[in-house]
C-alpha positions as CSV (number, residue, x, y, z in Angstrom):
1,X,-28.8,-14.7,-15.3
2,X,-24.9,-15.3,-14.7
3,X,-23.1,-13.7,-12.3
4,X,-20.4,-11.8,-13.3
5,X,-16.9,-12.6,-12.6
6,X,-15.5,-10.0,-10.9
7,X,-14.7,-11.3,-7.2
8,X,-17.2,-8.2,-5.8
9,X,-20.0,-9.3,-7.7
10,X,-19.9,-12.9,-7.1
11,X,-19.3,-12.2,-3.1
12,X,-22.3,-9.9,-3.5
13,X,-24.7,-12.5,-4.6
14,X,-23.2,-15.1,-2.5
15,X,-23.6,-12.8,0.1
16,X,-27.3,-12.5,0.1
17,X,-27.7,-15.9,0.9
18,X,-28.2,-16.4,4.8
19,X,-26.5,-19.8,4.5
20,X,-22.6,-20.7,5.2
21,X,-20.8,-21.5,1.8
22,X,-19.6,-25.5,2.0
23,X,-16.2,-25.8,1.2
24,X,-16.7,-28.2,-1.3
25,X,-19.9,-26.8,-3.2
26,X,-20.4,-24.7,-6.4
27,X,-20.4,-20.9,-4.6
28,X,-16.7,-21.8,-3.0
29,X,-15.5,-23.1,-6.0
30,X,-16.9,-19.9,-8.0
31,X,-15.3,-18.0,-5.3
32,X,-12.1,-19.6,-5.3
33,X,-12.3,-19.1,-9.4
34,X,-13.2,-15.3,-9.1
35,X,-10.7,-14.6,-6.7
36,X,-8.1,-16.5,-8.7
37,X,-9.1,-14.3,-11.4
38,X,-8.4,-10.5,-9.8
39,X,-4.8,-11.6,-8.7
40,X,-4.2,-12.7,-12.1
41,X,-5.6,-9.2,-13.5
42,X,-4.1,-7.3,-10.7
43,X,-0.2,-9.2,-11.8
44,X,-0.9,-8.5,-15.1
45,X,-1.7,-4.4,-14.7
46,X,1.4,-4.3,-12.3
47,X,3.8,-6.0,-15.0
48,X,1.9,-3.5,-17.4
49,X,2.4,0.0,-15.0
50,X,6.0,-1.6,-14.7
51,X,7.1,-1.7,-18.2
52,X,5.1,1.6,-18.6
53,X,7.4,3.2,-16.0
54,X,10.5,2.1,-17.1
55,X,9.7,2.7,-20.4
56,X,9.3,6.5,-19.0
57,X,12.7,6.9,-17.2
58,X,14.8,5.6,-20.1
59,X,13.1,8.5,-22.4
60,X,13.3,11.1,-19.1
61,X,16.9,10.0,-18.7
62,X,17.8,10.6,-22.8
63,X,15.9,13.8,-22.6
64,X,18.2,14.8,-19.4
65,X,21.0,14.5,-21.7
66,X,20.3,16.3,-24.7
67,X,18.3,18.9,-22.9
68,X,22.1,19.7,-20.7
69,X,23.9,22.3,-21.7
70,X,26.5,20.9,-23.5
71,X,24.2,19.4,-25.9
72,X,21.6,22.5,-26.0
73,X,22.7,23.5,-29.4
74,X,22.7,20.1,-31.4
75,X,20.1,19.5,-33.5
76,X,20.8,15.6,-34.0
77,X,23.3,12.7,-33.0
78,X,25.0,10.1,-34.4
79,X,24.6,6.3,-33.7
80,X,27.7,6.3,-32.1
81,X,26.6,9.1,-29.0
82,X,23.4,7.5,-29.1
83,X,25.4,4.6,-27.8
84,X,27.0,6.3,-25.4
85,X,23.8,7.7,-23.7
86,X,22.7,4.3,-23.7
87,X,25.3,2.7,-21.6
88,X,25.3,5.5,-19.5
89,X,21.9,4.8,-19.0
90,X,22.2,1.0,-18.2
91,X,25.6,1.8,-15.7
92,X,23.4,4.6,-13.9
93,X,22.9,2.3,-10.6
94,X,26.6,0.6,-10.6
95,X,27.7,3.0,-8.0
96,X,24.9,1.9,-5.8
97,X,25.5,-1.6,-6.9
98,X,29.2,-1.4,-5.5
99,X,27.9,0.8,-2.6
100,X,25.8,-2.2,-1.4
101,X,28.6,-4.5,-2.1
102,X,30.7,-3.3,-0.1
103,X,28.6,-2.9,2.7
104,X,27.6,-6.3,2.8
105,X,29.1,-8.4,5.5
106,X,31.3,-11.6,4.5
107,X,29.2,-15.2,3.9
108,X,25.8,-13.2,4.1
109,X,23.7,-13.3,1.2
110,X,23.5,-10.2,-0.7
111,X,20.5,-7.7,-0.1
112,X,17.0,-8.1,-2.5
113,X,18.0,-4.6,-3.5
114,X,20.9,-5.1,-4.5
115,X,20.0,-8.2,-6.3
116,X,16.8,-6.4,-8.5
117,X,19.5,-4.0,-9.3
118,X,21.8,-6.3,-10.8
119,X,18.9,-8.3,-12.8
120,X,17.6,-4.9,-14.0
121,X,21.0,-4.1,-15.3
122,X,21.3,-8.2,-16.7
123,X,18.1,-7.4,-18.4
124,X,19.2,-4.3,-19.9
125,X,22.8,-5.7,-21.2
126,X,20.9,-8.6,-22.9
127,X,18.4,-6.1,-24.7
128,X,20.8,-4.0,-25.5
129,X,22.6,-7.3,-27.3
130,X,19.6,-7.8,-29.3
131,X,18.2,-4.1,-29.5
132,X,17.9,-1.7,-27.4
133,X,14.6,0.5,-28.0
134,X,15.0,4.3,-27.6
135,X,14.4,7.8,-29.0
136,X,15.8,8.4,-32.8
137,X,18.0,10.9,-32.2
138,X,19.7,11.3,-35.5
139,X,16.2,12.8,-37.0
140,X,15.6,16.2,-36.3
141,X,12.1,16.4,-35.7
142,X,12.3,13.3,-33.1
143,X,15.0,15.2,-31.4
144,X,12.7,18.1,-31.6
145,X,10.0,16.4,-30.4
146,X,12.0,14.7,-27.0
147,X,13.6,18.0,-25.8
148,X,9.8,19.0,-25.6
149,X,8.3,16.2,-23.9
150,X,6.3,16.5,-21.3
151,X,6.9,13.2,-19.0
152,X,3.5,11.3,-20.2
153,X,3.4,7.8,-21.4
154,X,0.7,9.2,-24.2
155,X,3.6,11.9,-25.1
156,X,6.1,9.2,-26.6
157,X,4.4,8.7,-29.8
158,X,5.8,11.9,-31.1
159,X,8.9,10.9,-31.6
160,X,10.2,8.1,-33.9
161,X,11.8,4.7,-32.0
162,X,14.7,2.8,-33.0
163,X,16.3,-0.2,-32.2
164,X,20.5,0.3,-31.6
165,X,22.5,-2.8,-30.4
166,X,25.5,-3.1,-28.7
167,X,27.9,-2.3,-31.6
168,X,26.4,1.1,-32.4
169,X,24.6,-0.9,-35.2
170,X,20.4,0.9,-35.9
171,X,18.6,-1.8,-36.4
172,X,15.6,-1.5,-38.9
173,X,12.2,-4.1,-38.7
174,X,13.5,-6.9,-40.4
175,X,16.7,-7.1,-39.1
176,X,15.2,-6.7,-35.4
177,X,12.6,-9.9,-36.6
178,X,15.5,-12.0,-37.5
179,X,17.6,-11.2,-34.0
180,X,14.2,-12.4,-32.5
181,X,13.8,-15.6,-34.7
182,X,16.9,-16.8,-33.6
């Protein structure tokens, strides 16, 4: 019977063997292969809980917005404020950007937090080129639907998604396919 490839199972039945594992034989090699294995499925959930949580705080930070009181009483928005929100969203950490900046002492490098902050905003300017994914908030019932959201990842599929680029433009399927041809 095989042994599983989890890296507990194969240490448990290489475990029950009184003998010292040789570096160069079979059980080594099927540890080395199972342990290889979790750090590969333990990066990929990681990437996956990332994206999941960012995902979360650009919905958290729209439903911020609209739920303020100076928006309390819309019942939708146009492209263009829908814009608006979203840079707001991607300059939210330029403040601590500069912050750090200007802390930072002359011919030092500059900080690791200060540098994920400034990819994370790269990352955001060049989706936002292409397509920026977020709430449809010129349809009522998705507006609706994000003023009543509860926070959960399984709570976003109430509400329709769009795709709005960097000229206020709403991109639909088929044009978001042939901005990712290209």
């Amino acid at each position: 019977m095989p042994v599983g490839k989890s890296l507990i199972k194969v240490q448990k039945s290489i475990g029950k063997n009184k003998h010292k594992v040789h570096p160069k034989g079979r059980k080594f090699a099927q540890l080395a292969r199972a342990s290889l294995r979790d750090s590969k499925v333990a990066a990929k959930k990681k990437a996956y809980q990332d994206q999941k949580s960012n995902a979360l705080l650009r919905y958290k930070f729209i439903q911020d917005i609209i739920n303020s009181n100076s928006f309390k009483e819309k019942t939708t928005f146009s492209p263009q404020e829908l814009f608006i929100f979203i840079e707001q969203f991607i300059a939210r950490d330029d403040e601590e950007i500069k912050d750090l900046e200007s802390k930072k002492k002359p011919n030092r490098p500059t900080s690791n937090k200060q540098l994920l902050l400034e990819n994370k905003r790269k990352l955001e300017k060049n989706e936002f080129q292409t397509g920026f994914l977020c709430c449809d908030l010129t349809d009522v019932d998705s507006v609706k639907a994000l003023r009543n959201w509860n926070g959960t990842f399984g709570g976003l599929n109430n509400f329709k998604k769009i795709r709005i680029n960097s000229k206020a433009e709403i991109l639909n399927n088929s044009a978001l396919n042939d901005v990712e041809m290209k």
